[in-house]
C-alpha positions as CSV (number, residue, x, y, z in Angstrom):
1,X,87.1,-144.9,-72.2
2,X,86.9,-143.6,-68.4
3,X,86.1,-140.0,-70.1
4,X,83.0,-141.7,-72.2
5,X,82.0,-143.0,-68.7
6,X,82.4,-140.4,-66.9
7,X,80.2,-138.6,-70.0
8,X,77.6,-140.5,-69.8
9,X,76.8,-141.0,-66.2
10,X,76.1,-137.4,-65.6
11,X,72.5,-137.2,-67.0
12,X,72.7,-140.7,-65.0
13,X,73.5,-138.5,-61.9
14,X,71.4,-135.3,-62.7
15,X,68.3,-137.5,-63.1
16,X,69.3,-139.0,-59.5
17,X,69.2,-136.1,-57.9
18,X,66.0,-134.9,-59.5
19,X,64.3,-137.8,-58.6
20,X,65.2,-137.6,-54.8
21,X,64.0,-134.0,-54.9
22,X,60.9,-134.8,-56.1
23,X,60.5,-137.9,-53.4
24,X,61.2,-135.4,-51.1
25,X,58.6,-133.0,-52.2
26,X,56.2,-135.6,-52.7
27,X,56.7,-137.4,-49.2
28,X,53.8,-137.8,-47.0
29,X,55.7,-135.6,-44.4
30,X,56.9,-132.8,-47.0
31,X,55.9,-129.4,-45.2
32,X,56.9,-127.1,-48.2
33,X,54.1,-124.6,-48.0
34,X,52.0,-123.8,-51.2
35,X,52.2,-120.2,-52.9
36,X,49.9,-117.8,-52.9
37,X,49.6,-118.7,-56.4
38,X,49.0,-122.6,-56.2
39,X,46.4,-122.0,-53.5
40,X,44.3,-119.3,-56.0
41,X,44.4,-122.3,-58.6
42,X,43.1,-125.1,-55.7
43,X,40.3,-122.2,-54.9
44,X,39.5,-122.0,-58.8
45,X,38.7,-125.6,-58.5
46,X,37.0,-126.1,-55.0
47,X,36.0,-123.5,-52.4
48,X,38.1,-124.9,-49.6
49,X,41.8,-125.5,-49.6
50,X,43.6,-127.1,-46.6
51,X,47.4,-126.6,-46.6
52,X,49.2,-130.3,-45.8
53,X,50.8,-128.7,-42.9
54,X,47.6,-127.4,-41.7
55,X,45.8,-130.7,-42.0
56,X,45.6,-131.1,-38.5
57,X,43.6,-128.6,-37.8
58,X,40.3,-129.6,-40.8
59,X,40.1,-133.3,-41.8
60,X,39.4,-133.9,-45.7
61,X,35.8,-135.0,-44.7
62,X,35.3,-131.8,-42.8
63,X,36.9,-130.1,-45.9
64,X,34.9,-132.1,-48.2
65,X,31.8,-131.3,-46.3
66,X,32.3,-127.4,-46.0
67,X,33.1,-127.7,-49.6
68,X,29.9,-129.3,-50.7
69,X,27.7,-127.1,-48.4
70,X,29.2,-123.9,-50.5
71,X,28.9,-125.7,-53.9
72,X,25.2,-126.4,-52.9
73,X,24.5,-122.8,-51.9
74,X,25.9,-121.2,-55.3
75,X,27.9,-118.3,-53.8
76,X,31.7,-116.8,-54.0
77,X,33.0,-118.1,-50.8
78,X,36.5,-119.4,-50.3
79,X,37.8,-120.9,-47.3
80,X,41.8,-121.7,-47.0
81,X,43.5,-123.1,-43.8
82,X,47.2,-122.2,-43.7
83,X,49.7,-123.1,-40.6
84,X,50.7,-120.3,-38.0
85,X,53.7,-119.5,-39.7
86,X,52.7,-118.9,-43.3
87,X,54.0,-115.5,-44.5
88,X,50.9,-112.7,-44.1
89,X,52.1,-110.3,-45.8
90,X,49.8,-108.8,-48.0
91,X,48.0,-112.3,-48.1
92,X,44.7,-111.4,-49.3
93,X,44.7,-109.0,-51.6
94,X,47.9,-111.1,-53.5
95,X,45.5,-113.7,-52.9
96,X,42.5,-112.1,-54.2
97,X,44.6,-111.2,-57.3
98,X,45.7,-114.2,-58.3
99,X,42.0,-116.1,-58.5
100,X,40.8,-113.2,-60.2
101,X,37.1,-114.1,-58.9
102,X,35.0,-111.7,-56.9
103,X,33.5,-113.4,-53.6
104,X,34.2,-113.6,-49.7
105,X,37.2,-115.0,-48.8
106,X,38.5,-116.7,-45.3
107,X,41.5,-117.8,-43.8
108,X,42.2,-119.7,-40.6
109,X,45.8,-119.4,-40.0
110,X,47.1,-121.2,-37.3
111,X,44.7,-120.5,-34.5
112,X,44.0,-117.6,-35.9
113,X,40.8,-116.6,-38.6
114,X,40.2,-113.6,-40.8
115,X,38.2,-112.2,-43.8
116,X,37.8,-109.8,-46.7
117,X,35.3,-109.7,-49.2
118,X,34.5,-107.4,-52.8
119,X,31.2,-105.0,-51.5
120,X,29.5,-106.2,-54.2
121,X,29.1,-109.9,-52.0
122,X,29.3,-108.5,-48.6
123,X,29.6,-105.2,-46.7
124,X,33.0,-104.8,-44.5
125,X,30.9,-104.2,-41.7
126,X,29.3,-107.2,-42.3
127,X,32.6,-109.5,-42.8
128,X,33.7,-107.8,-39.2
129,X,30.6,-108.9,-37.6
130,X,30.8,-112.5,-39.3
131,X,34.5,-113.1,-38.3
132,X,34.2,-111.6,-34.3
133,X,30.4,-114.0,-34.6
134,X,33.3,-117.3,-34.4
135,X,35.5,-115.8,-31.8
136,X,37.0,-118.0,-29.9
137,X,35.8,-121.4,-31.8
138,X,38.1,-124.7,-32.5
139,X,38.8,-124.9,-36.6
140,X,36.2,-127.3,-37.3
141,X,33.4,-125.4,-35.2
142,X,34.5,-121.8,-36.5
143,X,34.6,-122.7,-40.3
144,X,31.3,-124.5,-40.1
145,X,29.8,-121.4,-38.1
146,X,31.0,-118.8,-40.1
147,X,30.0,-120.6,-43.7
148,X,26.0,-121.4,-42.5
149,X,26.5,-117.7,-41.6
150,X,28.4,-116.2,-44.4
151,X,25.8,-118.3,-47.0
152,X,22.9,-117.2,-45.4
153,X,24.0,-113.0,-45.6
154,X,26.1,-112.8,-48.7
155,X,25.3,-111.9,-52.3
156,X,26.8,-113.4,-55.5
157,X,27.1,-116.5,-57.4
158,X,29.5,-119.6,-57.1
159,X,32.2,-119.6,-59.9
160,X,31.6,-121.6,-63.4
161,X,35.1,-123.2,-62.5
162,X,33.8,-125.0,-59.3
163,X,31.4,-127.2,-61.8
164,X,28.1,-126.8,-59.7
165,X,27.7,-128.8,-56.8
166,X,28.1,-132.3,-58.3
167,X,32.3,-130.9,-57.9
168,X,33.8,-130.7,-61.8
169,X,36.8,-128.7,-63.1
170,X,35.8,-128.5,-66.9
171,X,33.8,-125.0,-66.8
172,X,37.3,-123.1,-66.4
173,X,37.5,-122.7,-70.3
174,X,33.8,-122.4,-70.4
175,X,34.9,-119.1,-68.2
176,X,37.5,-118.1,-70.5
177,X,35.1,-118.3,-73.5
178,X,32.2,-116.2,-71.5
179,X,35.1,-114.1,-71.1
180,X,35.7,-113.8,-74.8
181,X,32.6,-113.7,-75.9
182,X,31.9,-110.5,-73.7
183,X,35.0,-108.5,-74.7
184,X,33.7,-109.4,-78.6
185,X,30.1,-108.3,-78.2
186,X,30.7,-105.1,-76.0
187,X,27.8,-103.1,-75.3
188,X,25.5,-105.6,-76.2
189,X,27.1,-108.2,-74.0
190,X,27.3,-105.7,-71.1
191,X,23.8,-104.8,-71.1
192,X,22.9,-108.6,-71.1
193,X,24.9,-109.4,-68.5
194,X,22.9,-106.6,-66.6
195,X,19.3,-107.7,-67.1
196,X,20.7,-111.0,-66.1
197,X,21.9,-109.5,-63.0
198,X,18.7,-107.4,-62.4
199,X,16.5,-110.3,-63.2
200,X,18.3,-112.4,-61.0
201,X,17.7,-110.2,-57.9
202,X,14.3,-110.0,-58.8
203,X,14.1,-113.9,-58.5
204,X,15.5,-113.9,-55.5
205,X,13.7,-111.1,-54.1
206,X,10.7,-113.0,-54.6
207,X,11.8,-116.2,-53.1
208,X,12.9,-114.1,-50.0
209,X,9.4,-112.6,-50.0
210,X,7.8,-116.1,-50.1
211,X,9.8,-117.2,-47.1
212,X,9.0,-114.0,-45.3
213,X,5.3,-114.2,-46.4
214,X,5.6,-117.2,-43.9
215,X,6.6,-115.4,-41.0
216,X,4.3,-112.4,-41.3
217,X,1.3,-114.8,-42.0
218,X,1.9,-116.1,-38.6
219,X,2.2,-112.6,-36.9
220,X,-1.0,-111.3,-38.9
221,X,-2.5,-114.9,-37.8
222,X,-1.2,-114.0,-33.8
223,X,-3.1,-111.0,-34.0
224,X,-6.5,-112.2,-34.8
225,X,-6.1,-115.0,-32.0
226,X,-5.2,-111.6,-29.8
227,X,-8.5,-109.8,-31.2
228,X,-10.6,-112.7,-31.0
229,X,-9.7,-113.7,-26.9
230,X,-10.3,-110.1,-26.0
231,X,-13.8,-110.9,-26.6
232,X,-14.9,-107.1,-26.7
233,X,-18.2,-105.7,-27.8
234,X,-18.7,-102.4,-28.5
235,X,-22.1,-102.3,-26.7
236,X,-21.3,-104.3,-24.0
237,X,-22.0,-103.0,-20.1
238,X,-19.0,-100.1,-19.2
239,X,-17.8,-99.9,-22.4
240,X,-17.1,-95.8,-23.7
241,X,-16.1,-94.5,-26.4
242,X,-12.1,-94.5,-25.5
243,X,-12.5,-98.3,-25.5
244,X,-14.4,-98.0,-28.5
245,X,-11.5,-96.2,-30.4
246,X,-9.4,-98.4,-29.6
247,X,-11.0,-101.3,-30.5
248,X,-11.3,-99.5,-33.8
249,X,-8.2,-98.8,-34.2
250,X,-7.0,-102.4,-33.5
251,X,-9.3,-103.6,-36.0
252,X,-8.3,-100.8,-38.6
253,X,-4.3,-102.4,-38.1
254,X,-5.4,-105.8,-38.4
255,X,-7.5,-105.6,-42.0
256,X,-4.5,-102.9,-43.1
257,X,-2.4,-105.6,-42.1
258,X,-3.4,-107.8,-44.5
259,X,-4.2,-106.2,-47.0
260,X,-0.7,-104.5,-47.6
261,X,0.8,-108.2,-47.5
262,X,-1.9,-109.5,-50.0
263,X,-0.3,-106.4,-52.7
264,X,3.3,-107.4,-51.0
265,X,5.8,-107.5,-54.4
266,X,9.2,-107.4,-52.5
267,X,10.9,-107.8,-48.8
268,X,10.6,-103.9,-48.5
269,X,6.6,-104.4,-48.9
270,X,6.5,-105.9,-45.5
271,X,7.6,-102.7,-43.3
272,X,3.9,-100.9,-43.5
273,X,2.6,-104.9,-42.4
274,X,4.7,-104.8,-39.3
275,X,4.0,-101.2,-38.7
276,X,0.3,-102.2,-38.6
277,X,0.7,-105.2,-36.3
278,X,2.9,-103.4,-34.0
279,X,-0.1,-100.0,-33.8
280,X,-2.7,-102.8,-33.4
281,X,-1.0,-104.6,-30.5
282,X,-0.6,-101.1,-28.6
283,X,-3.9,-100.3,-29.2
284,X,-4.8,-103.5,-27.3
285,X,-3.1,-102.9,-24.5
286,X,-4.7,-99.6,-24.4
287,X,-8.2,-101.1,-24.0
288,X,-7.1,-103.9,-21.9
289,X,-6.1,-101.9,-19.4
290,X,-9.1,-99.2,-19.9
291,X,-11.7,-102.5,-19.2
292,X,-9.1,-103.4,-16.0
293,X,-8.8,-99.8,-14.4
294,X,-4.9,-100.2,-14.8
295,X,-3.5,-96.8,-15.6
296,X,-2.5,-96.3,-19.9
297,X,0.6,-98.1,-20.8
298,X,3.0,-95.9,-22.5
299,X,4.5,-96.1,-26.0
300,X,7.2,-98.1,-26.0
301,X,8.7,-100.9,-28.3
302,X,7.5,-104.5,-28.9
303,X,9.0,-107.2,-27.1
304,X,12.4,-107.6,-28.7
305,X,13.0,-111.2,-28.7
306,X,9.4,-111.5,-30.3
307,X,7.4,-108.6,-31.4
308,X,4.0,-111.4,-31.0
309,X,4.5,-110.8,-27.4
310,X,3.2,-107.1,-27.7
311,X,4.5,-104.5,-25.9
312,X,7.6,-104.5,-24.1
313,X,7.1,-103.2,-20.1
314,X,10.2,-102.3,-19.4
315,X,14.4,-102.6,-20.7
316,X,16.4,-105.4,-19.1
317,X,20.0,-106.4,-19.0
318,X,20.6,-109.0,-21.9
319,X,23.7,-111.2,-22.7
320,X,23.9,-113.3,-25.5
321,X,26.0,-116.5,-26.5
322,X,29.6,-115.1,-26.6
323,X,28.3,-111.7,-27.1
324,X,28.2,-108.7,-25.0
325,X,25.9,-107.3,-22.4
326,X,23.0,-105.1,-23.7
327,X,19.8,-103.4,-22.8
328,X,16.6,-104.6,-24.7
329,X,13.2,-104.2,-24.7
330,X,11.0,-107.0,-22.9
331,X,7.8,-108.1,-22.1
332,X,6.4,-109.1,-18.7
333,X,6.7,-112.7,-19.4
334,X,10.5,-112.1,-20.8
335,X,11.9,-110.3,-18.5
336,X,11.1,-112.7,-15.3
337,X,12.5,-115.1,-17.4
338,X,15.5,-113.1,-17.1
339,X,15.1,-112.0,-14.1
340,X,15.3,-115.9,-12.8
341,X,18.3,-117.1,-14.5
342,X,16.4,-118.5,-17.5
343,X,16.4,-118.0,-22.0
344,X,13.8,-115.5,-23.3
345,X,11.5,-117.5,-25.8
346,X,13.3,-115.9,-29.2
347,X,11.6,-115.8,-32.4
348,X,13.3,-118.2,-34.7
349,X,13.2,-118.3,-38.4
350,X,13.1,-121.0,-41.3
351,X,16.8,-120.2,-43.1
352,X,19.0,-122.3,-45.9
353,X,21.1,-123.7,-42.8
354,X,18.0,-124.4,-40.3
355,X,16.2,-122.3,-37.6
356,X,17.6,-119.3,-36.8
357,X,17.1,-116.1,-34.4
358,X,15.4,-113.3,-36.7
359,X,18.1,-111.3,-36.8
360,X,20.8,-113.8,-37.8
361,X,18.2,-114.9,-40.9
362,X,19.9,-112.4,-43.6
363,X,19.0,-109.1,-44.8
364,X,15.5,-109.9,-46.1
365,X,14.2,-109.4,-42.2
366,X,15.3,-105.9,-42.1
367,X,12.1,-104.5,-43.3
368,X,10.2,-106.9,-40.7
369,X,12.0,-105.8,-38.3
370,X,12.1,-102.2,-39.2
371,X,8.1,-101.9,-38.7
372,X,8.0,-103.0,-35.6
373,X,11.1,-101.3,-34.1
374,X,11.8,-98.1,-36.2
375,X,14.4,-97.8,-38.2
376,X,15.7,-95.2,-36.0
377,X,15.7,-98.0,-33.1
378,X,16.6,-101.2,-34.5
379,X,20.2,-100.8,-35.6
380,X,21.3,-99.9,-31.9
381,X,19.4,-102.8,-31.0
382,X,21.1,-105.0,-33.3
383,X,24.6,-103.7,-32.3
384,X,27.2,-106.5,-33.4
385,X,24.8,-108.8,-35.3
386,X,25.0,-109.1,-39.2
387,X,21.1,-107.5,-39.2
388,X,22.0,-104.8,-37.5
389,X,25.5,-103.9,-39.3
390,X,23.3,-104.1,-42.9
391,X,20.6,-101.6,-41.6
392,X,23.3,-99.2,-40.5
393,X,24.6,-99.1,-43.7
394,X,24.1,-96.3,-46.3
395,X,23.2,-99.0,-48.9
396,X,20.7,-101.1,-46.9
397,X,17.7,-99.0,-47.8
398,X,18.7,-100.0,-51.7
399,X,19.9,-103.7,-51.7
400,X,20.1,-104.8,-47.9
401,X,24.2,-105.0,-47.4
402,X,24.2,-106.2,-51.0
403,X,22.1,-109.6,-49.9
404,X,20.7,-109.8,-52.9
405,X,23.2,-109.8,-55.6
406,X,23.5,-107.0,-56.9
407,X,26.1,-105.2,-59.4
408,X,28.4,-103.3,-57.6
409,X,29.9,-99.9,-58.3
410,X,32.6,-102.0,-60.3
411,X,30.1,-103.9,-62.5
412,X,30.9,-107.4,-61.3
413,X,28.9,-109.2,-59.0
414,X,30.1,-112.5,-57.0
415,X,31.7,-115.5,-58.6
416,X,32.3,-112.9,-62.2
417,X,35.7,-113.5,-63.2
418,X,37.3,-109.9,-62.8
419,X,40.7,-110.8,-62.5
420,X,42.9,-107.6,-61.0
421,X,40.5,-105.2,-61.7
422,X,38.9,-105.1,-57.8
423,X,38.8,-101.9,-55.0
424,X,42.3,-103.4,-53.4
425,X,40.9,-101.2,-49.9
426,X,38.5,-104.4,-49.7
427,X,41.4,-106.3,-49.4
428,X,43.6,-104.1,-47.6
429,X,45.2,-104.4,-44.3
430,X,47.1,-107.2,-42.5
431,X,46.2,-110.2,-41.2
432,X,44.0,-109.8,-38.6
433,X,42.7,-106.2,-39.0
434,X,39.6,-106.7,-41.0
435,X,37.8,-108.7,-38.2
436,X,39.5,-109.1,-35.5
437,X,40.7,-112.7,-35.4
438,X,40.5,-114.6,-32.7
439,X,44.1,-115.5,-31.4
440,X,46.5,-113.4,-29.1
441,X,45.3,-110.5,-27.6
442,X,41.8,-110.1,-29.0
443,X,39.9,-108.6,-31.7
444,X,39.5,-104.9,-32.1
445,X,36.3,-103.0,-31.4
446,X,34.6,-105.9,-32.8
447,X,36.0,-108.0,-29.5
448,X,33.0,-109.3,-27.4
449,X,30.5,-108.6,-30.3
450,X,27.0,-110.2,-30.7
């Protein structure tokens, strides 16, 4: 009888101690960190995932928030917040692996904060500049920072799993079936997928046009005022034929001007506008000071904090924000701004995520910028800011850093379901080395950037 007890009470027992374990693992204070594996499934589901031991460092509403700002963009970003001692090892590309999906992934760790991303989203120059752009920043401040500034530069698409921005986990099997149905058609699927693809970045270059059309019709608009409160006449008393020139020639640069915007199809139509604008505004200055006596100005740059303030006069020391110290062109007005302690007035954009300096608006204002600066110029200019790294890059002159979408060399483009099959040197180094983070000693030669 005390055998048949004995018997019977051991499932009793085993299903004791299971229970306890379980209570232990599901305690409110459980610290059991999550693999790399359970956090690839949370990102299949939402863009953010905060580890429970890490909780402290993002609230759920901030989490919620961040996730719901990504989910209403539509692009391939994922955000994780681990505690100090998770294992690095190796962490992104195993983590990379394991969701399969092609996009820009983050990791605060700690007080720590690093990034990798497939090219065909972002460039690695570009991740650099985005992760040493939040130096220094508390968790809540840093995450929110980098994703207004990650959305506004990267390419891609959001995941089918993530369900759109209404949140939603059903569309993993609708992935799985895409899947199929690709594998099944073959080349007729693939060459679907890339018209989609090319007709997508033609959609979006022409939404990027429209909102640059906006900005350039206020430069062309600048000008006339410019042309209009010279008040010159070609006849009038002391006026010679150098003034006359270059009255012409300002007038030449303000009707090419707009005309090459009026036959505008694409962001890249906007560099020969610019151009225009920036030969008119010299040309002014030429017969402003012919009318005053003052000696010719020489050739140099527009103002770099606004190209509608004309020609710069001379280069002044420049620090920005958290950034480092830099010599830029500068008009009169600019530079005894400077000179007393005070902000340049900066030319701000209309962006996704609110006003914005022009370079910090995404890859579109290249080719604005670009005409007025050179492209020789402007990426030394732009040293350390996401504008600048894109126009440096070999690929810039054919899809801006990838801003657009694009396919890249591998076919997918972000939020595609590739599963291993991704350049691992993306992903490659440890914790820390593709950016610079922003604990211990520093960050690299990304340290101090724009």
């Amino acid at each position: 009888m005390k055998a048949v007890l004995r018997t019977r009470s051991l499932p009793a027992l085993l299903l004791a101690a299971l229970a306890l374990v379980v209570a232990t693992v599901l305690a409110p204070g459980a610290t059991a960190a999550t693999s790399v594996s359970g956090i690839a499934q949370a990102l299949r589901k939402s863009p953010v995932h905060v580890e429970p031991a890490a909780s402290g460092q993002l609230s759920r509403a901030d989490a919620d928030g961040l996730a719901k700002r990504i989910k209403g963009a539509g692009k391939p970003l994922f955000i994780t917040v681990l505690p100090a001692d998770y294992p690095t090892a190796n962490l992104f590309s195993d983590l990379r692996t394991a969701t399969g999906i092609t996009g820009l992934y983050a990791i605060r760790l700690g007080d720590r904060f690093d990034a990798r991303a497939d090219s065909s989203v972002l460039s690695r120059t570009a991740v650099r500049n985005l992760v040493a752009s939040v130096r220094g920043e508390d968790a809540r401040t840093q995450l929110a920072d980098f994703t207004d500034r990650a959305l506004a530069n990267m390419g891609g698409r959001a995941p089918a799993s993530w369900g759109g921005p209404s949140g939603g986990t059903g569309a993993s099997s609708t992935a799985l079936i895409t899947a199929g149905v690709v594998l099944v058609a073959g080349g007729a699927g693939a060459y679907t997928l890339v018209r989609r693809g090319r007709r997508r970045r033609a959609e979006e270059q022409r939404a990027a046009l429209d909102r640059l059309r906006v900005v350039v019709d206020e430069d062309i608009t600048a000008f006339g005022e410019e042309l209009d409160r010279l008040d010159f006449h070609p006849a009038e008393p002391g006026a010679d034929d150098a003034m006359r020139a270059d009255y012409e020639r300002a007038l030449d640069a303000y009707d090419r001007a707009k005309q090459y915007m009026a036959g505008a199809r694409g962001p890249e139509d906007v560099r020969p506008v610019t151009e225009a604008l920036e030969d008119g505004r010299f040309s002014l200055a030429r017969l402003a000071a012919r009318r005053e006596g003052r000696p010719l100005p020489e050739r140099r740059p527009p103002c770099f904090f606004d190209p509608r303030h004309g020609p710069s006069v001379a280069d002044a020391a420049w620090t920005p924000p958290g950034g480092s110290l830099r010599e830029v062109p500068v008009c009169a007005a600019d530079a005894t701004r400077l000179a007393d302690g005070r902000d340049p007035v900066i030319r701000e954009v209309d962006t996704d995520h609110g006003r914005r300096p022009y370079w910090d608006a995404g890859p579109a204002y290249g080719p604005w910028a670009g005409g007025y600066f050179g492209g020789g110029l402007l990426p030394g200019l732009l040293a350390g800011t996401l504008l600048g790294s894109l126009m440096s890059t070999p690929s810039y002159a054919s899809d801006y850093g990838t801003g657009y979408g694009d396919f890249g060399a591998d076919g997918h483009q972000g939020g595609d379901v590739s599963g291993a099959d991704f350049d691992p040197g993306d992903f490659s180094g440890g914790f820390g080395d593709g950016g610079g983070f922003d604990g211990g000693g520093g960050g690299g030669d990304f340290g101090g950037g724009f």
